[in-house]
C-alpha positions as CSV (number, residue, x, y, z in Angstrom):
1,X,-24.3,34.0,-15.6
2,X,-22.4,33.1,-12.8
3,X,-22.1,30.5,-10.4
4,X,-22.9,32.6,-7.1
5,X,-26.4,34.2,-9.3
6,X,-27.2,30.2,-9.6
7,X,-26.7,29.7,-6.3
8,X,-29.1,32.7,-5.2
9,X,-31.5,31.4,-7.6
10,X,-31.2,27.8,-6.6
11,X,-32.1,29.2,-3.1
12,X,-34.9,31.5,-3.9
13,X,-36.9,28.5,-5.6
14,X,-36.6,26.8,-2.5
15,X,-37.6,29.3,-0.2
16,X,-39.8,31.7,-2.4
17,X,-38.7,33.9,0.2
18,X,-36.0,36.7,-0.9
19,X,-35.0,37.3,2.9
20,X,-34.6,33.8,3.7
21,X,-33.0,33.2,0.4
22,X,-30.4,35.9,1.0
23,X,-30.2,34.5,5.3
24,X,-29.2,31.0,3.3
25,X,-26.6,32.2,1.2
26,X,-24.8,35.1,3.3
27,X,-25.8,37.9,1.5
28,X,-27.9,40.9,2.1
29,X,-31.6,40.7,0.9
30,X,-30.5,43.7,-2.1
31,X,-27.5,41.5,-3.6
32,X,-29.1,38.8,-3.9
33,X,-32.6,40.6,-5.4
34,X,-30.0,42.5,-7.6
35,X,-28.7,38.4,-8.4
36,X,-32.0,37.5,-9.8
37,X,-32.7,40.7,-11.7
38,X,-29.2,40.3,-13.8
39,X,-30.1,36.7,-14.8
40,X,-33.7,38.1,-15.8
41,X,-32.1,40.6,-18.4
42,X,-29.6,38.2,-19.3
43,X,-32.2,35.3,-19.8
44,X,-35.1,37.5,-21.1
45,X,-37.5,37.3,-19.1
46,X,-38.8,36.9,-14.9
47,X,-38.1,34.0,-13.4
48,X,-40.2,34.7,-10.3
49,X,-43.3,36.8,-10.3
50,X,-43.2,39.0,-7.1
51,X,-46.6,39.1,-5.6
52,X,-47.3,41.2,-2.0
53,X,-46.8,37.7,0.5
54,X,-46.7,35.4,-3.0
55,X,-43.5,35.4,-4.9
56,X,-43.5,32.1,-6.5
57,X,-41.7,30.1,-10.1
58,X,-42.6,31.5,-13.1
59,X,-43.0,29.3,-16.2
60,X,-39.3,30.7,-17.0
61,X,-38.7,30.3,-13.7
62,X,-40.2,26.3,-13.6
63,X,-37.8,25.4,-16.5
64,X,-34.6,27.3,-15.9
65,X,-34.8,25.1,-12.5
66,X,-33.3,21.7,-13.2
67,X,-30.8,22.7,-15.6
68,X,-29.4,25.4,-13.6
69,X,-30.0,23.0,-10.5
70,X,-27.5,20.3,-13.0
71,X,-25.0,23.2,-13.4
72,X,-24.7,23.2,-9.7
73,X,-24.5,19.8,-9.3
74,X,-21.9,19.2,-11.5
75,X,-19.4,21.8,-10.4
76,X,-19.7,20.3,-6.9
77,X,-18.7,16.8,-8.2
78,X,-16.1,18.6,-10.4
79,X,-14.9,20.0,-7.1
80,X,-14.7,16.9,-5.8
81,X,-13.1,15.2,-8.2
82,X,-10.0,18.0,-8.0
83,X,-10.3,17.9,-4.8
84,X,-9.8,13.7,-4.6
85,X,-6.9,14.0,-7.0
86,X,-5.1,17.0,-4.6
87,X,-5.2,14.5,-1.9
88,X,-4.3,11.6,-4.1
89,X,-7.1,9.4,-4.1
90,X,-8.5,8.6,-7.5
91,X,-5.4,10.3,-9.1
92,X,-4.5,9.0,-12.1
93,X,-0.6,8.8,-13.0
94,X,1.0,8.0,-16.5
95,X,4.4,6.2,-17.1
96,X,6.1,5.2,-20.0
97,X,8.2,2.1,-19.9
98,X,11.0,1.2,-22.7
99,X,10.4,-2.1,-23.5
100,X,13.5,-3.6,-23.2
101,X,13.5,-2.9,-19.4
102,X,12.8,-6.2,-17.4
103,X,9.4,-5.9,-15.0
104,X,10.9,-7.8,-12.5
105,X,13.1,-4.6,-11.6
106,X,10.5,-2.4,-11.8
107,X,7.9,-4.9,-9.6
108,X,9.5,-4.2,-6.1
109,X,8.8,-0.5,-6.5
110,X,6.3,-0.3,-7.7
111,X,4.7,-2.4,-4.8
112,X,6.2,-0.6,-2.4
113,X,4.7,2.9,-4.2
114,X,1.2,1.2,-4.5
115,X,1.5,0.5,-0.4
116,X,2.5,4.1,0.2
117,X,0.0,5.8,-2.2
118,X,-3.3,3.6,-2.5
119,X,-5.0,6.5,-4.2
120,X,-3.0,6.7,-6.8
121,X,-4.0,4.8,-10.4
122,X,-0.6,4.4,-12.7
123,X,-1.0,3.1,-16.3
124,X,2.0,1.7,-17.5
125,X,2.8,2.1,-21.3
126,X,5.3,0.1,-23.0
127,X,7.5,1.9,-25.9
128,X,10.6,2.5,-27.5
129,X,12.3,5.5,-26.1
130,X,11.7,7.7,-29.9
131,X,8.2,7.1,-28.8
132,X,8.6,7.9,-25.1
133,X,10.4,10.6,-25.7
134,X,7.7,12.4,-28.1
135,X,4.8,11.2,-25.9
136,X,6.8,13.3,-23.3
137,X,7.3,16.0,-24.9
138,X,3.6,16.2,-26.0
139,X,1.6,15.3,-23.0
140,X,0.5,11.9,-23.3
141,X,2.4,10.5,-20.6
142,X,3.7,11.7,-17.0
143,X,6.7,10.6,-16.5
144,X,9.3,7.8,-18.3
145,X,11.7,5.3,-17.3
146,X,14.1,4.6,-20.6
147,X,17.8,4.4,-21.5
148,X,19.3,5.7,-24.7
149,X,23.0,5.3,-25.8
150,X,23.2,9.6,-26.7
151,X,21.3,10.5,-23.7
152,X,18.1,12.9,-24.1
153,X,17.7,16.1,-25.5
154,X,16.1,19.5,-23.9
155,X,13.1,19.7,-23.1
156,X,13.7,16.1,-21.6
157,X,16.1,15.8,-18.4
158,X,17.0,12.4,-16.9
159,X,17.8,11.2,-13.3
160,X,19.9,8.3,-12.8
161,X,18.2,5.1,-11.5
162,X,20.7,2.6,-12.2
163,X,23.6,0.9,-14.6
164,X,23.7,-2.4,-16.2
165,X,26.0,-4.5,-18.0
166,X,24.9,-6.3,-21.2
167,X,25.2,-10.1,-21.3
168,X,24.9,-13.0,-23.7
169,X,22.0,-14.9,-23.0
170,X,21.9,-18.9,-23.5
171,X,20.3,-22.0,-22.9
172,X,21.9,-24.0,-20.1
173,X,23.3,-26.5,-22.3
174,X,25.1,-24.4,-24.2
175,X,29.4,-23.7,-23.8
176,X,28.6,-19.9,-22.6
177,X,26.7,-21.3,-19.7
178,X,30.0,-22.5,-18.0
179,X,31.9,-19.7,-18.3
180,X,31.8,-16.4,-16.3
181,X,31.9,-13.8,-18.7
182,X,31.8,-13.9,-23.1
183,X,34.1,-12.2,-25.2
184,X,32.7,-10.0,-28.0
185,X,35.5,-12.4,-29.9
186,X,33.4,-15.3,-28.7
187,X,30.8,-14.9,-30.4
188,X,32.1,-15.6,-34.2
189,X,30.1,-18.1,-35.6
190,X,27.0,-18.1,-33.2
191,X,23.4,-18.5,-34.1
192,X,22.0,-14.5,-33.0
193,X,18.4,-13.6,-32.0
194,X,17.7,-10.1,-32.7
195,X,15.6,-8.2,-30.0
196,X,14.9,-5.3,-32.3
197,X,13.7,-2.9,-29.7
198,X,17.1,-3.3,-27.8
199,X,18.3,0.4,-27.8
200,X,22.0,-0.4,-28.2
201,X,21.3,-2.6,-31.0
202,X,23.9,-0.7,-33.7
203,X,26.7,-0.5,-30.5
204,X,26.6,-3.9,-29.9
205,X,26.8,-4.9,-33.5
206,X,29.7,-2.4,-33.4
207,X,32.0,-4.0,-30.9
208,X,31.0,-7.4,-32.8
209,X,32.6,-6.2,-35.8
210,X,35.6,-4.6,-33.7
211,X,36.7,-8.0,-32.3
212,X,36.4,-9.6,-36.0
213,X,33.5,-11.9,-34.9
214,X,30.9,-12.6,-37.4
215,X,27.4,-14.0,-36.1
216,X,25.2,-15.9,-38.3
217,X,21.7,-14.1,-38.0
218,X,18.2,-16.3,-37.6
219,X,15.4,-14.8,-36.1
220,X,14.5,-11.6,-35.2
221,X,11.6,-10.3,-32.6
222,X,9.9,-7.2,-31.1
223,X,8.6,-9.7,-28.5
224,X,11.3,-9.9,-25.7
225,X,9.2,-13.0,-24.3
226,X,9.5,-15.0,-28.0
227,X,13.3,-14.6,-28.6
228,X,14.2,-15.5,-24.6
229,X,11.9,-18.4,-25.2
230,X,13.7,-19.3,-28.3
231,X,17.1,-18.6,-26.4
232,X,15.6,-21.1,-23.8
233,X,15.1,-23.9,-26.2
234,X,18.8,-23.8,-27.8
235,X,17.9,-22.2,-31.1
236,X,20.6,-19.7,-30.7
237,X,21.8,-16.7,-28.5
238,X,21.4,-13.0,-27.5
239,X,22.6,-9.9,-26.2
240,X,20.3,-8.5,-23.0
241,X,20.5,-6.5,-20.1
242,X,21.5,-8.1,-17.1
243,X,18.4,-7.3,-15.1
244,X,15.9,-8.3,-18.1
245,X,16.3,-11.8,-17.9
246,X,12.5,-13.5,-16.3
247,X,12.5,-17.1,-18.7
248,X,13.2,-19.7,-17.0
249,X,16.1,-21.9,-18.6
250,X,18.2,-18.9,-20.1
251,X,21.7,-18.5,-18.3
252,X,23.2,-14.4,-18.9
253,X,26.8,-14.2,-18.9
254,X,28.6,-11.1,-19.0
255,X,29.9,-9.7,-22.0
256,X,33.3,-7.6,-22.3
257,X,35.9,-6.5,-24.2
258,X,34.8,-4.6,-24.4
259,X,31.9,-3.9,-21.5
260,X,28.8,-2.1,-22.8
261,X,26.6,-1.0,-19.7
262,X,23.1,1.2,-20.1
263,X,21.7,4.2,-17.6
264,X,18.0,3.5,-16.8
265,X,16.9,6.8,-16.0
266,X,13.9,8.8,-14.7
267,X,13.0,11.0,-17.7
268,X,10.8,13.9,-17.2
269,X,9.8,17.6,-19.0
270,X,12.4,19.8,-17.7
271,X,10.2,23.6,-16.2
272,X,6.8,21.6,-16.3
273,X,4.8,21.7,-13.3
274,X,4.3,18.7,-12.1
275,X,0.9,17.1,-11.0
276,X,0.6,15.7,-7.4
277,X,0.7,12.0,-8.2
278,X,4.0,13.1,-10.2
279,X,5.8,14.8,-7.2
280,X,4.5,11.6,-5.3
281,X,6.4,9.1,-8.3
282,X,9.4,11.2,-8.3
283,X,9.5,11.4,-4.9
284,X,9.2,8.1,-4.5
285,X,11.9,7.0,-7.1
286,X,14.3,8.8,-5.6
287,X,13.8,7.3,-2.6
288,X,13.7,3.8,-3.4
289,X,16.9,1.9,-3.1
290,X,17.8,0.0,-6.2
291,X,18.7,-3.3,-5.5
292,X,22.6,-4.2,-7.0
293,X,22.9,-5.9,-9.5
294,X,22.5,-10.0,-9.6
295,X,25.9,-12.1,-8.9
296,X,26.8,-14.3,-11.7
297,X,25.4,-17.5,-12.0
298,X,27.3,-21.1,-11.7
299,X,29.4,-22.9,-13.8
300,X,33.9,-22.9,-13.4
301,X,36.0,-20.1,-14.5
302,X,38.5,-20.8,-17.4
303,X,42.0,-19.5,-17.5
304,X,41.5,-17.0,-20.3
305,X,38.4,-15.4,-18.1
306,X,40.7,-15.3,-15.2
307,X,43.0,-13.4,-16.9
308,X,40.7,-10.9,-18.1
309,X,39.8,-10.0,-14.5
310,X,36.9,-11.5,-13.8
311,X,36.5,-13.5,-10.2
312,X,36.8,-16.7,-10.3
313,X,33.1,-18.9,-9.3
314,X,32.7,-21.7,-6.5
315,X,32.3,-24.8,-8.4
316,X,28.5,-26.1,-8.3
């Protein structure tokens, strides 16, 4: 049964009329009596008994009406639905976030999308990029925006979005706050919280054990919030991303020698078609203009962080 025999149908049980029926839906008076015959033999049975000046509903006729008058029904709001998301209202768009990546970065864009495209639903998922990477690959989400030290394998492909360094976070009281950079060397001896979702956890550790500095390991979070607060209230330091910093009270210094420094990247399914509300994100991402990164905070500039090449500060 198809949808143009429903419509015919749909038309004669309004009517009761076969060449008004076939006036209403554009199609000569035999198509559309052809129309009704099919659905007879493919139903069993007449659906309108055809008197001389009296063709009316038979019983067949009385209850195929409502649910083939449903099937119509439905297939127009289905319609509309498709045709909604095509024009980007009501679409619905999936992104993937690694959780290591600051919302404050993210917040300025994604206002700016929202004003361009108010049709456009986006549900934001939070993951490590393993998990990103397989929800990806599998459908669940649209589109991701993660780093990874080894970049991504095929099917993935990445864009570029921006770099940034890694720095030691602190409280302000503590001696990192008044320089302008930390040596990996620095840190021998300091109380380290762990953010285990942090990516570039085993190169970090690395260059710590390059520059023969030993921390002294305390607490350890998947909550970025819990260990900043914690960094906040002097219990002890850690490594983060320059941009990812939102707690008030914790001071980021630089780290180097060596530098470590991440690519956040737009990660998508490389040969995938890609949905409306997609092109629209992409289009928009690559648009956007990232802002730089933030300049160092306050504090004085020793001598042996002069040397090493970083710019000297204003004093506060």
């Amino acid at each position: 049964m198809e949808l143009h025999e429903i419509r015919y149908f749909l038309a004669l049980s309004k009517t009761l009329n076969f060449t008004k029926a076939a006036d209403q839906c554009n199609v000569s008076q035999p198509a559309l009596t052809r129309a009704i015959q099919k659905m007879e033999d493919e139903l069993g049975g007449l659906l309108f008994s055809r008197e001389r000046n009296n063709t009316h509903l038979t019983e067949l006729g009385r209850l195929m009406e409502p649910n083939l008058r449903e099937v119509m029904e439905r297939t127009a709001a289905a319609k509309e639905t498709a045709s909604r998301f095509l024009r980007l209202d009501s679409a619905h768009l999936r992104v993937g976030v690694m959780c290591t990546i600051g919302p404050v970065r993210f917040v300025s864009f994604l206002s700016h999308f929202r004003a361009s495209n108010p049709g456009i639903e986006i549900t934001l998922t939070e993951q490590v990029p393993d998990r990103l990477a397989d929800m990806l690959t599998k459908g669940e989400i649209d589109v991701a925006l993660m780093a990874s030290p080894d970049g991504f394998e095929p099917p993935l492909q990445a864009q570029s979005l921006y770099n940034e360094h890694f720095t030691i976070a602190c409280s302000a009281g503590h001696p990192f706050a008044r320089k302008n950079a930390v040596r990996f060397a620095d840190l021998n001896g300091e109380i380290y919280l762990q953010r285990i979702n942090c990516e570039f956890r085993d190169r970090l550790g690395e260059a710590v054990r390059a520059q023969g500095a030993d921390v002294v390991r305390s607490y350890r979070s998947e909550r970025e919030d819990w260990i900043l607060t914690m960094v906040a209230a002097g219990m002890g330091i850690c490594a983060l991303p320059e941009f990812c910093n939102s707690v008030p009270g914790v001071i980021s210094r630089r780290l180097i020698e060596p530098s470590v420094e991440r690519e956040v990247s737009m990660v998508t399914v490389a040969g995938r078609r890609w949905s409306p509300p997609l092109s629209a994100f992409v289009k928009a991402v690559r648009q956007y203009r990232w802002p730089d990164a933030p300049a160092p905070g306050g504090g004085y500039l020793s001598n042996d962080d002069e040397e090493a090449g970083v710019p000297r500060l204003a004093a506060e």
